[in-house]
C-alpha positions as CSV (number, residue, x, y, z in Angstrom):
1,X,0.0,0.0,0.0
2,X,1.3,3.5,-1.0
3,X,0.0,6.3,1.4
4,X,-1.1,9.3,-0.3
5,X,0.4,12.6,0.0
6,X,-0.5,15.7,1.0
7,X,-2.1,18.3,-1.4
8,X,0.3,20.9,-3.3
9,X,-2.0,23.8,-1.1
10,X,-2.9,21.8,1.8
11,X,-3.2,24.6,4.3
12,X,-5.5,27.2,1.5
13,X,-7.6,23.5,0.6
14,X,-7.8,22.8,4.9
15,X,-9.1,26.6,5.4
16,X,-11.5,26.1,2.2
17,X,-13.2,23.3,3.7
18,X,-13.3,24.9,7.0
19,X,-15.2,27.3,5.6
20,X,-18.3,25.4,5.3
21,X,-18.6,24.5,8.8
22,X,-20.0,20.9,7.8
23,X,-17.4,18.4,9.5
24,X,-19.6,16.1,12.0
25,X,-22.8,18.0,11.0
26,X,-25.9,16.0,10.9
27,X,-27.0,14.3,7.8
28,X,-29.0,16.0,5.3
29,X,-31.7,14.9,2.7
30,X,-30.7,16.8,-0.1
31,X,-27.2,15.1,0.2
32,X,-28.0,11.9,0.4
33,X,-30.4,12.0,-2.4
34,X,-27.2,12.9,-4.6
35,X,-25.0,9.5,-3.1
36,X,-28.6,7.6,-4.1
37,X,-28.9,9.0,-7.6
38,X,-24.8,8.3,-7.8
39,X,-25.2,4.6,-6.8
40,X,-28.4,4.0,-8.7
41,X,-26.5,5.8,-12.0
42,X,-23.5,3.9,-12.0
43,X,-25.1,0.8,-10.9
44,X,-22.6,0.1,-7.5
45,X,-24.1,-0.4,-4.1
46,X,-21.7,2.3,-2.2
47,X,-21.8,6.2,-2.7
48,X,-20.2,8.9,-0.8
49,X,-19.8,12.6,-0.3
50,X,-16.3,12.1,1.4
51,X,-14.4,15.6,3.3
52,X,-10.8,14.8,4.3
53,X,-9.0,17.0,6.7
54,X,-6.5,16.8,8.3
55,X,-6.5,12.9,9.3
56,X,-9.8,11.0,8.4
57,X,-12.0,11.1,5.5
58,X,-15.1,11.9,6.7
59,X,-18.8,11.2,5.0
60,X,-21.8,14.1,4.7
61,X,-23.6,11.4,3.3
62,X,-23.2,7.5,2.8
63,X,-24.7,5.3,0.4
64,X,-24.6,1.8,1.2
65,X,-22.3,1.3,3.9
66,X,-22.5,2.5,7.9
67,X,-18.9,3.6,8.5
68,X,-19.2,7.6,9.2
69,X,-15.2,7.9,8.2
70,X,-11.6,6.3,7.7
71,X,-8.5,7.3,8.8
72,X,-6.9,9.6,5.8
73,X,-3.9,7.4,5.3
74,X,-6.3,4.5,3.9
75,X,-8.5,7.0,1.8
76,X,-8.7,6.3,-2.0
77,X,-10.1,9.9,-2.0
78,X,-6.8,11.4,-0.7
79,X,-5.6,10.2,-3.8
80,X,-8.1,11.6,-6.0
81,X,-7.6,14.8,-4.4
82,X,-4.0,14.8,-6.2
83,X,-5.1,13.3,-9.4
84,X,-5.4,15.6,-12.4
85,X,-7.7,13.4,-14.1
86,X,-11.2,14.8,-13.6
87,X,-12.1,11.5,-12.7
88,X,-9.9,8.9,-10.5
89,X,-10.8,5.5,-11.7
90,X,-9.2,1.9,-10.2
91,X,-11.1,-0.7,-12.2
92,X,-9.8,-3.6,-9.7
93,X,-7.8,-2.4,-6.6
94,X,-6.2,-5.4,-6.2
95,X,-4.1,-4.9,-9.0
96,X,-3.0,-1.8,-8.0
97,X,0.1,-1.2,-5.9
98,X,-1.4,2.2,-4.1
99,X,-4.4,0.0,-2.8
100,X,-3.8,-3.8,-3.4
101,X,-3.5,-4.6,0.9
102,X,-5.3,-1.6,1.8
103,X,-6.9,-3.1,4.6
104,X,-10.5,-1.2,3.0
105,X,-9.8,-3.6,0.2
106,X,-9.0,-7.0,2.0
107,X,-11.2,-6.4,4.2
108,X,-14.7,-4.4,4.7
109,X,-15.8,-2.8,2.7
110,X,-14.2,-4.2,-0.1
111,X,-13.2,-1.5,-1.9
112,X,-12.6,-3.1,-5.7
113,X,-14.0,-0.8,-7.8
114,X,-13.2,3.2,-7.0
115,X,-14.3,6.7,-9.5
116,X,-14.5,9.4,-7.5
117,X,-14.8,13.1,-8.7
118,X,-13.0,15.7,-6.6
119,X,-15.1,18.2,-4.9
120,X,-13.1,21.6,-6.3
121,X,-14.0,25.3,-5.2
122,X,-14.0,28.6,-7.0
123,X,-10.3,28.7,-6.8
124,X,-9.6,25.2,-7.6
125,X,-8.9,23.8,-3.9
126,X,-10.4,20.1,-3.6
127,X,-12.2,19.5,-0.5
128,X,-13.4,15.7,-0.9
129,X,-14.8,13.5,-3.4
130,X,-18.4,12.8,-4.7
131,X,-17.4,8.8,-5.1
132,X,-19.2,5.4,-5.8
133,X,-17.4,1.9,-4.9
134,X,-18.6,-1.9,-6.3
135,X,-17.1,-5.0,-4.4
136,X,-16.0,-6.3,-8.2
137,X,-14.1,-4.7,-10.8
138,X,-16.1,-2.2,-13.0
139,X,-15.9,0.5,-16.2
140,X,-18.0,3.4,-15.7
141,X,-19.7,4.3,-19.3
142,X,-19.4,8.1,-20.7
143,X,-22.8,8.8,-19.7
144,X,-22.1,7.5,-16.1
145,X,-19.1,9.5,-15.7
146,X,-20.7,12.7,-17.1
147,X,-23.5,11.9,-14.4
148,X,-20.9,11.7,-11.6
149,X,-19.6,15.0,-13.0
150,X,-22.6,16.9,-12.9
151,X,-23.6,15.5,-9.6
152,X,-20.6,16.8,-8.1
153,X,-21.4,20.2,-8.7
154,X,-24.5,19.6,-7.4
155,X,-22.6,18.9,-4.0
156,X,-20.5,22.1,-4.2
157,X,-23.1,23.8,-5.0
158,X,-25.2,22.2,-1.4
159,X,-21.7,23.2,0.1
160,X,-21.3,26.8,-1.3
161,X,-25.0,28.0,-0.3
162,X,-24.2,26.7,3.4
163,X,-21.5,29.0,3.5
164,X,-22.8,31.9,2.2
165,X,-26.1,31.1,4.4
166,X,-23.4,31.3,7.5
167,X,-22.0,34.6,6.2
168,X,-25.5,36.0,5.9
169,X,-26.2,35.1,9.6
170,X,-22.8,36.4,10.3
171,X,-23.2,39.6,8.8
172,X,-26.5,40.2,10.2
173,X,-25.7,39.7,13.9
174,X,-22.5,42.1,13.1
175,X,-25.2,44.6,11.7
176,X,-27.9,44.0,14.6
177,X,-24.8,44.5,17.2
178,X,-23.5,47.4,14.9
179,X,-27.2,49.2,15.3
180,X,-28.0,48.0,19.0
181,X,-24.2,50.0,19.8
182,X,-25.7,53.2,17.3
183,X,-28.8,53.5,18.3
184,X,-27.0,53.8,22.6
185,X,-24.5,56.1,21.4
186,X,-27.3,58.1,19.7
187,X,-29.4,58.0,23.0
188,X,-26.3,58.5,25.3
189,X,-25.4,61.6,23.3
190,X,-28.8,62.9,22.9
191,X,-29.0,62.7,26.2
192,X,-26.0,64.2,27.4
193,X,-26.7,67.1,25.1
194,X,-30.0,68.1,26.4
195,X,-28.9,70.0,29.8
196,X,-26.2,72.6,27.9
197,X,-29.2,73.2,25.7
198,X,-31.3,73.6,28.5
199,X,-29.0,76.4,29.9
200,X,-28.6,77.4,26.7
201,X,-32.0,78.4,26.0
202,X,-33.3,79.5,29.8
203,X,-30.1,81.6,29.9
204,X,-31.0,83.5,26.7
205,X,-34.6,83.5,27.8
206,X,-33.9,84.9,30.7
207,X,-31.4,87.5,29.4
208,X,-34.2,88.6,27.3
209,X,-36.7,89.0,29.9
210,X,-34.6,91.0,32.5
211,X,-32.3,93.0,30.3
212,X,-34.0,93.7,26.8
213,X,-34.5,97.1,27.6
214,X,-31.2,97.8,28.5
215,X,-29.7,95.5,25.5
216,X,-29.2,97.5,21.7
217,X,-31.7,96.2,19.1
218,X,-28.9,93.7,17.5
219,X,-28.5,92.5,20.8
220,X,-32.0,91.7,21.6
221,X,-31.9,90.4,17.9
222,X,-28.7,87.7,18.6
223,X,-30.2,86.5,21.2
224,X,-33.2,85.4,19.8
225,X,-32.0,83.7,17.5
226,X,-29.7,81.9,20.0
227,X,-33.3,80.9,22.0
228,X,-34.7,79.5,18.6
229,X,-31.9,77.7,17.6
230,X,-31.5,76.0,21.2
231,X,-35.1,75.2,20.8
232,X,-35.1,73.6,17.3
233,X,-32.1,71.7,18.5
234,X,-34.2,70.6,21.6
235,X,-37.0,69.1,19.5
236,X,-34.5,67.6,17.4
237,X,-32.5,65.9,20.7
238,X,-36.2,65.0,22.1
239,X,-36.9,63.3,18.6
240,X,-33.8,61.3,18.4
241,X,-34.5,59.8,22.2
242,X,-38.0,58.9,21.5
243,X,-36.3,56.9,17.6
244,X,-33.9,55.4,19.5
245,X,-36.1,54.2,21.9
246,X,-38.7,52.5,19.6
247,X,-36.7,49.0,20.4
248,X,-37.3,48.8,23.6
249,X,-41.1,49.7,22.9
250,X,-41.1,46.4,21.6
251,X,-40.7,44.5,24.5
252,X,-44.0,45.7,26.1
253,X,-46.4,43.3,27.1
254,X,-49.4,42.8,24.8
255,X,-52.4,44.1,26.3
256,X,-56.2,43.5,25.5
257,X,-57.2,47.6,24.4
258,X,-60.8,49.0,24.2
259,X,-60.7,51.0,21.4
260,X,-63.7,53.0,22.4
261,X,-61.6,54.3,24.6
262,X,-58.4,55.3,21.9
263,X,-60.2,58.3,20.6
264,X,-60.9,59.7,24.5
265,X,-57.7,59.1,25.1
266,X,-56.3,61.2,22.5
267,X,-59.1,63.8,22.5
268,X,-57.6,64.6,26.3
269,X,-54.3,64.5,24.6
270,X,-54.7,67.6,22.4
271,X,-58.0,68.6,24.7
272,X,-56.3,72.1,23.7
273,X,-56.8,71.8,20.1
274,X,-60.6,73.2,20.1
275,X,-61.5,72.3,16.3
276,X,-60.3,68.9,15.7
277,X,-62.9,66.3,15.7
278,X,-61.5,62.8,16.5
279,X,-63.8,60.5,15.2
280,X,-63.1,56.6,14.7
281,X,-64.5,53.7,12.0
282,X,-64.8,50.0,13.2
283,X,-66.9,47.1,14.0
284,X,-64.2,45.9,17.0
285,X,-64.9,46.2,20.6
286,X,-61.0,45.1,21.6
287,X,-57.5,44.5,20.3
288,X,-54.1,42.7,22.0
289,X,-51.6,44.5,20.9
290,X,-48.4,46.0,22.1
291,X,-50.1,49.0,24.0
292,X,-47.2,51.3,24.1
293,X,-45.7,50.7,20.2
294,X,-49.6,51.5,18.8
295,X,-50.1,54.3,21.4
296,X,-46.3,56.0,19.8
297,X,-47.6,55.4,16.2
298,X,-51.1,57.1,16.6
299,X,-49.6,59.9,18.8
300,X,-47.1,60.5,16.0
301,X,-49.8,60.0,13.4
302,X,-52.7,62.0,14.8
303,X,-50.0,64.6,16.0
304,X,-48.6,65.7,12.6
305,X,-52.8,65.8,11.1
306,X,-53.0,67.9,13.7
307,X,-49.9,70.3,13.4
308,X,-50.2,70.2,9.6
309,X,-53.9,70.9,9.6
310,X,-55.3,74.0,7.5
311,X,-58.9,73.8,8.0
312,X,-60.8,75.7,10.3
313,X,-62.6,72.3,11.7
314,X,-59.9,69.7,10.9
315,X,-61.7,65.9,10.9
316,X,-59.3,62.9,11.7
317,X,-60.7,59.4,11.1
318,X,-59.2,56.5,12.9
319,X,-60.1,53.2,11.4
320,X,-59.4,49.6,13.0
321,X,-60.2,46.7,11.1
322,X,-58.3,42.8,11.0
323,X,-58.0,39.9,9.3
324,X,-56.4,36.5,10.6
325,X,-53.1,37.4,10.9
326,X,-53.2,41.0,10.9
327,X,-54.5,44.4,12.5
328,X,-55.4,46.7,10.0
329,X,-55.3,50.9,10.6
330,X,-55.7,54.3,9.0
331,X,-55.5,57.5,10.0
332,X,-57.0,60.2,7.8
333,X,-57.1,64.1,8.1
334,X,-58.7,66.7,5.8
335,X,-55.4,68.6,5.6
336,X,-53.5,69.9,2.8
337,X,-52.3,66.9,1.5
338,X,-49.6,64.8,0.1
339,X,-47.8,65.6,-3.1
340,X,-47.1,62.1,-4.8
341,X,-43.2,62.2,-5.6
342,X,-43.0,62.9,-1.6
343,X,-45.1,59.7,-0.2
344,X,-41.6,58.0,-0.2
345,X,-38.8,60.5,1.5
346,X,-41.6,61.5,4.1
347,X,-40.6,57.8,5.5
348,X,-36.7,58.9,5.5
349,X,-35.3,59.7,9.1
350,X,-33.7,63.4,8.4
351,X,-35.7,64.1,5.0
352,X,-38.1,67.2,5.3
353,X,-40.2,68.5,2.3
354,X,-39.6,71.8,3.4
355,X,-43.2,72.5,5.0
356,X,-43.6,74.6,7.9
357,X,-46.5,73.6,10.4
358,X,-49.3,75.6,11.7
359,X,-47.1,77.1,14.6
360,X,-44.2,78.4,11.8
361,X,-42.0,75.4,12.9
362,X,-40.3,73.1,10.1
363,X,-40.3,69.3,11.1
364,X,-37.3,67.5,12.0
365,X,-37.8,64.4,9.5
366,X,-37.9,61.7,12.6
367,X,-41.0,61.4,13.3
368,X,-42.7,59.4,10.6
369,X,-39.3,57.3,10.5
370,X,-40.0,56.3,14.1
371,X,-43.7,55.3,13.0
372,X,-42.4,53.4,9.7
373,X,-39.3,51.8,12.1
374,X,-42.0,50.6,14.8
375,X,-44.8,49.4,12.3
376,X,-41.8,46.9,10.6
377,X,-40.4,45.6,14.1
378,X,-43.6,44.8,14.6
379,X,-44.7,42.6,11.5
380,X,-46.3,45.5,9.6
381,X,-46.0,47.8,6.1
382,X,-47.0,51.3,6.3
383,X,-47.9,53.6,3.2
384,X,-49.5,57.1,2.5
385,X,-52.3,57.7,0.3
386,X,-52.7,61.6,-0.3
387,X,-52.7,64.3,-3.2
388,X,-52.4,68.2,-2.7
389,X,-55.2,69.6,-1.4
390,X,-57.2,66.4,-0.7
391,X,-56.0,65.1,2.6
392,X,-53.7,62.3,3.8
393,X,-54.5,58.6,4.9
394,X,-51.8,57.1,6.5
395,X,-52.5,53.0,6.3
396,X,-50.5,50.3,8.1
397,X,-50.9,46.8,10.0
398,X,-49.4,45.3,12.7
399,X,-49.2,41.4,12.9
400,X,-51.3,40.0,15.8
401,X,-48.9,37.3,17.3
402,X,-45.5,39.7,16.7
403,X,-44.7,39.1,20.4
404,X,-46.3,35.2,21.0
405,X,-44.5,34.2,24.2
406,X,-45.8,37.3,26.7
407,X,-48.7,37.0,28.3
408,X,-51.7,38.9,27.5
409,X,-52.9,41.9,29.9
410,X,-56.8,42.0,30.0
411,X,-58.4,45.3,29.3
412,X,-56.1,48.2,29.4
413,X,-56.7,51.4,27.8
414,X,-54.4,52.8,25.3
């Protein structure tokens, strides 16, 4: 017996098949439907999907024999790793000085027959073999051997969608830890920033209020503008914390709500806003649903209909509706509208369309990002329907079992 060598790039061909992370994984189906196939092609009663590394050859999937691997020395598909042929044939073991007192041949298995077709990569690095074995000498046919051929890709290809499955799974834990670590900086320094601006803002305020008499016209000028931009970089702060927040929303227990009660709720919300009728549309009583993620969405929602609003007697419509999997939602003002080539960036955190609201002050382009971020942790889609001058019906669901495993709360309010 002649023991086979090691492979011209055995350490690039040792990290390639470490790559896949299959070594002494489980068997799988849509393996061991390709050894079948193999066996029942060439017409022998042993198939194999053999990985060597560095000592054994080891078998994804096995075709006729129990054995789950052999020590490398005694491996016929170390052998073929080396070969140049495209196939490695022995018709009759026994007759060849490699493998004639292999002790796979002498004894079991009875290796006679061997064609095995190396496993190759992208850049040419065998891994293993696809191979099939017959206790009696044998000569594979074209059409066999072109089977054998094309079945091997079939296994590489099995083997290269595992790994890029595991560097999709790898990539997005990096990108949930990468976001989890943004999102606490963002809060941190939001945070952080708030009390200067604070000072900021009730210094200049108070400046204002004791001293404007005694302060020159572009004095009393400066300073105003030093209170406005600390307040616009308040909201902006306070926007931030409540988008970087939304996460933790989302571990709120489920609660059953009354949604008679949703519009009461926000009526003595904006109690100040005399004109706004708040009106809702639905045959429900109840809904379980995360309380707190809804109550953030319709606040957002029914806030901007309101802050937007240019009617004299502004009508929001709230409308609750659900199918099996789903709760459905709208809410719909009688504002100014929409224009269409904006539906999309009104979703993007930091895109404004340039519109002031009723109070002179231009949005900070987080709020409806927040909404749209929530509605997709939670299972849902949300869209606009609107035109200039007609209105806008914001529409989105949330999935009913988004949070399965807490237990339900009966009959809180929103």
């Amino acid at each position: 017996m002649i023991a086979p060598i090691e492979h011209l790039y055995e350490k690039e061909r040792l990290n390639a098949l470490k790559s896949y992370e299959v070594l002494d994984t489980l068997p799988e189906e849509d393996y061991d439907n390709l050894t079948k196939i193999a066996a029942q092609i060439c017409g022998t009663p042993i198939s194999l999907v053999s990985l060597l590394d560095e000592t054994r050859q080891w078998f994804k999937s096995r075709h006729g024999i129990d054995a789950t691997e052999t020590p490398r020395e005694l491996a016929f598909c170390a052998h073929a790793i080396n070969s140049e042929d495209e196939i490695f044939n022995i018709k009759d073991a026994r007759e060849d000085e490699r493998f004639k007192d292999n002790p796979l041949v002498i004894k079991d298995p009875n290796v006679i027959f061997y064609a095995g077709v190396p496993l190759t990569n992208d850049e040419g690095l065998p891994v293993g073999t696809l191979c099939v074995i017959d206790h009696k000498p044998r000569t594979l046919t074209q059409t066999q051997k072109d089977s054998l051929k094309a079945l091997s890709k079939h296994v590489m290809n099995l083997l290269e969608l595992r790994k890029n499955k595991i560097l999709l799974e790898d990539s997005n834990k990096e990108l949930a830890i990468k976001n989890t670590e943004l999102e606490n900086f963002a809060y941190t320094t939001a945070h952080d920033l708030k009390a200067p601006l604070n000072n900021i803002s009730s210094m200049s305020e108070l400046v204002i209020e004791s001293y404007s008499d005694k302060l020159e016209e572009d004095g009393s000028i400066m300073l105003g503008f030093i209170k406005t931009s600390s307040d616009k970089l308040k909201k902006l702060i306070d926007s931030l914390l409540n988008y970087s927040k939304t996460s933790s929303l989302l571990h709120s227990e489920r609660t059953t709500v009354n949604i008679t009660t949703i519009v009461e709720d926000l009526q003595t919300l904006y109690a100040f806003e005399s004109s706004v009728n708040l009106l809702a549309k639905t045959n429900l009583k109840t809904i379980t649903i995360n309380k707190t993620a809804l109550d953030q969405i319709l606040i957002n929602l029914v806030g901007n209909a309101i802050k937007y609003g240019n009617k004299d007697d502004l009508e929001i419509i709230i409308g609750v509706s659900e199918s099996k999997e789903n709760y459905h939602f709208y809410v719909q003002d009688n504002g100014p509208g929409i224009a269409l080539n904006l539906h999309d960036k009104i979703f993007e955190i930091f895109k404004t369309v340039g519109v002031k609201d009723k109070y002179g002050q231009q949005g900070t382009g987080i709020g409806l990002a927040t909404v749209k971020k929530i509605v997709e942790k939670l299972g849902g889609t949300i869209s606009v329907e609107s035109e200039e001058g007609k209105g806008a019906k914001f529409i989105f669901n949330i999935t009913k079992d988004t949070i399965p495993n807490i237990p339900l709360v009966k009959e809180a309010a929103l």
